[in-house]
C-alpha positions in Angstrom: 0.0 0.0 0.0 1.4 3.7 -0.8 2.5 5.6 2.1 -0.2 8.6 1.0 -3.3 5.1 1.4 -3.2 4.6 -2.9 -2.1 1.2 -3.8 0.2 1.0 -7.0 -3.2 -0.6 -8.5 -5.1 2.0 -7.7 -2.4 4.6 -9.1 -2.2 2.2 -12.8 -5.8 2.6 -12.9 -5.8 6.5 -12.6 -2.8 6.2 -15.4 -5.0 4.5 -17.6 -8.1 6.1 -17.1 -6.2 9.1 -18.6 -5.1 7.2 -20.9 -8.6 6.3 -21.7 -10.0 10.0 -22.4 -6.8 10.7 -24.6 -7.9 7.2 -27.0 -11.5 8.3 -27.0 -10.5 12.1 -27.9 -8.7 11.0 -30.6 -11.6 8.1 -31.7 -13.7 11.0 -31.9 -11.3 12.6 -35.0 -12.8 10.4 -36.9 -16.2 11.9 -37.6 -14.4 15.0 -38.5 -12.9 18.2 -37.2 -16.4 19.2 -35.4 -16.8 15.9 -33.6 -13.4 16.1 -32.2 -13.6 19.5 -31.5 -17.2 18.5 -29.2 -15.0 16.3 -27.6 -12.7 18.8 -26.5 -15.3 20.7 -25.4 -17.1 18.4 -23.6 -13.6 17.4 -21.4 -12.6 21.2 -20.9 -16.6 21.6 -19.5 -16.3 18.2 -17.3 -12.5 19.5 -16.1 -14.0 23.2 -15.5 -16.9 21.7 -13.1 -14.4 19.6 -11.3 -11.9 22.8 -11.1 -14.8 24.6 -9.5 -15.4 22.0 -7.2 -12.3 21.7 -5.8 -11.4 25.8 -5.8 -14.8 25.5 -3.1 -13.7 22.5 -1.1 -10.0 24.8 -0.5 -12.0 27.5 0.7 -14.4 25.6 3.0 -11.2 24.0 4.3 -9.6 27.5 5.0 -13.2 29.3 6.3 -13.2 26.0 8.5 -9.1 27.0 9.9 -8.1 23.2 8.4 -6.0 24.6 5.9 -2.9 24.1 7.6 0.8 23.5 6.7 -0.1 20.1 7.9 -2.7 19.4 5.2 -1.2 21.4 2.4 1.7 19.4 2.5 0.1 16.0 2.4 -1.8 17.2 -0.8 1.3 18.6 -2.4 2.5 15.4 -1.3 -0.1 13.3 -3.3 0.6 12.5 -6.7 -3.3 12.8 -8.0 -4.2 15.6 -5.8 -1.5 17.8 -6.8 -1.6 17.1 -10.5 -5.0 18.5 -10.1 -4.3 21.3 -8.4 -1.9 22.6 -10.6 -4.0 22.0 -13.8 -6.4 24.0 -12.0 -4.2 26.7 -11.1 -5.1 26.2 -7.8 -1.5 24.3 -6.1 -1.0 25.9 -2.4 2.9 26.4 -3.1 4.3 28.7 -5.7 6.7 26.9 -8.5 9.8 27.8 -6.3 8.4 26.2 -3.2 7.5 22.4 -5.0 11.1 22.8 -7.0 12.8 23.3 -3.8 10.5 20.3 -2.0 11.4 18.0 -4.9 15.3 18.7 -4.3 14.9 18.0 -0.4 13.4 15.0 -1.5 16.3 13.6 -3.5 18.8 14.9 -1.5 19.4 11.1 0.8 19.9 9.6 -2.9 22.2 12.3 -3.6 24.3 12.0 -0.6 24.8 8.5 -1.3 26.9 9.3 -4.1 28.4 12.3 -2.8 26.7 14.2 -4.2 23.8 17.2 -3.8 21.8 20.0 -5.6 21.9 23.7 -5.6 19.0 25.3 -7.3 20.4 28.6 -9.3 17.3 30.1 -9.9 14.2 30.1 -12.3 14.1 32.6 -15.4 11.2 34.0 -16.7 10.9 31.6 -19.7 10.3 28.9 -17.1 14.0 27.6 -17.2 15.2 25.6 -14.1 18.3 26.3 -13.6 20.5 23.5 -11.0 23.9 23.0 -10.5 25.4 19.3 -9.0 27.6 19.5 -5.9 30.2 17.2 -5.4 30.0 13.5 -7.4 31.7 9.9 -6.1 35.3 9.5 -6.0 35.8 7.0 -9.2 32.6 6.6 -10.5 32.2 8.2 -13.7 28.6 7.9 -14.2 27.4 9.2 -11.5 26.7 12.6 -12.1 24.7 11.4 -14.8 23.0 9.2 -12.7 22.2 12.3 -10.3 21.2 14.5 -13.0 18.4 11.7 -13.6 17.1 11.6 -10.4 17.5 15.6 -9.7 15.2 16.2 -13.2 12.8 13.7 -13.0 12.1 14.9 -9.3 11.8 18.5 -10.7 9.8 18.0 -13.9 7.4 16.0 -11.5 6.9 19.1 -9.1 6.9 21.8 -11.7 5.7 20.2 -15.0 4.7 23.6 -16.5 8.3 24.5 -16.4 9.3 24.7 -19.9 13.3 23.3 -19.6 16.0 22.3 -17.2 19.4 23.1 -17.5 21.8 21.0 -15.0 25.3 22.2 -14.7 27.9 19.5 -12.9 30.5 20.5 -10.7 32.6 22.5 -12.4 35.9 19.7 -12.7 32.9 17.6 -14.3 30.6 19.5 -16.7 27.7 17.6 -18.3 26.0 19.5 -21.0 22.5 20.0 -21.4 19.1 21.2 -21.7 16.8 18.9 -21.1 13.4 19.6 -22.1 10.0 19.0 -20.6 7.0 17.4 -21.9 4.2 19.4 -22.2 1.6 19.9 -19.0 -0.1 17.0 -18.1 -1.7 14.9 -15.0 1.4 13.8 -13.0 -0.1 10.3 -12.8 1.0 9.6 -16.4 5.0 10.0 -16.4 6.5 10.2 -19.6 10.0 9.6 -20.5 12.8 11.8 -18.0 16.6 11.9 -19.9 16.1 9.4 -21.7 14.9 7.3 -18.9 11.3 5.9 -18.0 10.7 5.7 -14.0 9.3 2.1 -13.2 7.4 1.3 -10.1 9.0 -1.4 -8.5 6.9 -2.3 -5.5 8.7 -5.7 -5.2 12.0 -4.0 -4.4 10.5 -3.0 -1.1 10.4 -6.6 -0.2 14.5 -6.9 -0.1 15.3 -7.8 3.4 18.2 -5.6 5.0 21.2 -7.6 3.6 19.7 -9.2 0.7 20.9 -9.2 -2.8 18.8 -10.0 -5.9 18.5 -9.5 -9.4 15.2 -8.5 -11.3 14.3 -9.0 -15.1 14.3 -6.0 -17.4 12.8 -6.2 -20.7 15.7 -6.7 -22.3 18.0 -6.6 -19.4 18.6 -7.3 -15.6 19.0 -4.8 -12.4 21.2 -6.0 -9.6 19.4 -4.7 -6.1 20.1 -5.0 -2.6 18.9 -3.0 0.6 21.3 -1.1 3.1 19.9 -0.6 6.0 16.6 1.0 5.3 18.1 2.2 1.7 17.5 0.3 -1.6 20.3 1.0 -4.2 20.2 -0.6 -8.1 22.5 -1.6 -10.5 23.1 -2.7 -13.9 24.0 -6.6 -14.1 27.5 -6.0 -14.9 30.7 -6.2 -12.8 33.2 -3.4 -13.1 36.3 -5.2 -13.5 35.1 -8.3 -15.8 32.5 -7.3 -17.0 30.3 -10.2 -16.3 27.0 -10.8 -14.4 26.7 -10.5 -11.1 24.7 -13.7 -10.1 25.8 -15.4 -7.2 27.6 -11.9 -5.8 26.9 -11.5 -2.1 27.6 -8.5 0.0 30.0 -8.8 2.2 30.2 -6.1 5.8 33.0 -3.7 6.3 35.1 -3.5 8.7 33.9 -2.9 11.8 30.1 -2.8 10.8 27.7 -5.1 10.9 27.4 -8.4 8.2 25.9 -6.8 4.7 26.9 -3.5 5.7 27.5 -2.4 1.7 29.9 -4.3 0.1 29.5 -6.4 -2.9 31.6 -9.0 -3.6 31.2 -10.6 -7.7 30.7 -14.3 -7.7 33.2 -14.6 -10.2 36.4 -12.2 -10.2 35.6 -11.2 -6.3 36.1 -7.5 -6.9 34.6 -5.4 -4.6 32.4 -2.4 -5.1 30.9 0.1 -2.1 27.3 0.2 -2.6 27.0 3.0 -0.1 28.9 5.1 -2.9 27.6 4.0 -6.1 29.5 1.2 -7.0 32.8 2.3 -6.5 35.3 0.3 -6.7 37.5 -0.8 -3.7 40.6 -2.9 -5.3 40.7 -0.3 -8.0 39.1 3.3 -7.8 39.3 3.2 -11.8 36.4 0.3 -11.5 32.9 1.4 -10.7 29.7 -0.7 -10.8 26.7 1.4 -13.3 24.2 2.9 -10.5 20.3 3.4 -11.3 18.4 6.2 -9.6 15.6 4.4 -6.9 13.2 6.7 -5.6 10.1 6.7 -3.4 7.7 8.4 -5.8 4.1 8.7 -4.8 4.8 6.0 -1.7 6.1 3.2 -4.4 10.1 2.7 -4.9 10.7 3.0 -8.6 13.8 3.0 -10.7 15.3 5.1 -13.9 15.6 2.4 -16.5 16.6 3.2 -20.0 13.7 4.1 -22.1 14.4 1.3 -24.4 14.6 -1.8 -21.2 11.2 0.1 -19.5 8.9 -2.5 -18.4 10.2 -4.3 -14.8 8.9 -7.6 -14.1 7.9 -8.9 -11.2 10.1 -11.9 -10.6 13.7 -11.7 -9.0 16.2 -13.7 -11.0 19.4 -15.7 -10.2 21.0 -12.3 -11.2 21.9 -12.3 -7.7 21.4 -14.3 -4.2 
């Protein structure tokens, strides 16, 4: 069950009711420009009732003094209700306010690479402007892996902001302008860099300790859980190169047993999960991290548009 009471069932069926009025809206085109055009209509009246509605329930929540901070945060915290509200022009915080929630809500991924996010400022043109702080010692890819989480947590918050531009640390610049989709219900994500966010309910399952591996379409995702953090990886080892089934992790020293070291099955190099995959023997050798996120009370992870589509059965990628 979501943290905010909305199962993940519940959520795909408010995706695809959506996606229902978009099919029918275009079914419509084909009895000619007026019928689609009635459509239209009729879904801007429907939308304008329902925007009424809920302008009136705000103010009998503020007439009644239960429009608090406590309440307008757990509706800026709900996926539906907040998609709503800012369709409707009717969102309790200003853009600045949900782009700087959204970064406070990445920032315990960040800081397990190293990393964190400094917002720069908004232009009038509706430009997000970010800058990266810090990245993990021999990992490469991570501040691309950051700059996926750090967008898709911003276009999710502000969708009617027309582009984000994401400068890295300054020894490490990734270019970029990354553009938005267009304004739509937040309930139906599109694709984020190049990336589609999967909900991945089953990862929650991973006991503290554990290490498994999860089908892809087209690929596999080595996860394990830290503690109470869940951290994902591509099925590749980063000195040969190879799968990762059978790894285990292994504890540091000093800590307690599956403290965040993996160990591959097969060349027994070891990476710190803790850090993105960095390698220990070798700080040239890095494991390929994947954003995880709690989004709308389900953990879901950036996948490549192209392997979108997580099963829901572990494989032997690891044990």
């Amino acid at each position: 069950m979501a943290a905010n009471g909305r199962s993940a069932l519940e959520t795909d069926q408010l995706r695809a009711a959506g996606d229902r009025i978009e099919s029918l809206i275009e079914a419509s085109a084909a009895g000619g420009p007026g019928a689609r055009t009635r459509a239209e209509d009729l879904v801007a009246c429907v939308s304008t009732l329902y925007g009424a509605g809920l302008a009136r329930m705000l103010e009998i929540l503020d007439e009644a003094g239960r429009l608090d901070p406590a309440t307008m945060d757990a509706m800026a915290d709900d996926e539906l209700v907040s998609g709503l509200l800012l369709v409707h022009d009717l969102h309790p915080y200003d853009v600045q306010t949900r782009i700087r929630r959204a970064l406070d809500s990445v920032r315990p991924y960040l800081g397990t690479h190293g990393g964190d996010v400094e917002l720069l400022g908004i232009d009038e043109q509706g430009v997000v402007r970010l800058r990266l702080l810090g990245s993990c010692d021999g990992c490469p890819s991570s501040s691309v892996t950051l700059e996926l989480a750090v967008t898709g947590a911003v276009q999710a918050a502000a969708p009617e902001m027309t582009a984000i531009e994401v400068a890295a640390p300054a020894a490490k610049p990734v270019g970029g302008v990354i553009a938005l989709d267009a304004l739509r219900s937040r309930i139906d994500r599109g694709p984020t860099a190049g990336a589609d966010w999967i909900e991945a309910a089953e990862l929650s399952e991973l006991a503290p300790g554990q290490l498994a591996g999860f089908e892809l379409r087209g690929s596999t995702i080595c996860a394990c859980r830290i503690g109470n953090d869940v951290f994902c990886f591509h099925d590749r080892c980063g000195h040969c190169g190879q799968s990762l089934a059978g790894s285990a992790l292994e504890r540091r020293l000093g800590e307690a047993t599956g403290s965040g070291v993996l160990r591959c099955a097969l060349c027994r190099a070891h990476f710190d999960v803790g850090r993105a995959g960095a390698g220990l023997d070798d700080p040239a050798e890095h494991l390929e991290p994947l954003p995880v996120l709690l989004r709308d009370g389900v953990l879901s992870v950036a996948v490549p548009s192209a392997a979108a589509g997580l099963l829901a059965t572990p494989t032997a990628a690891a044990t």
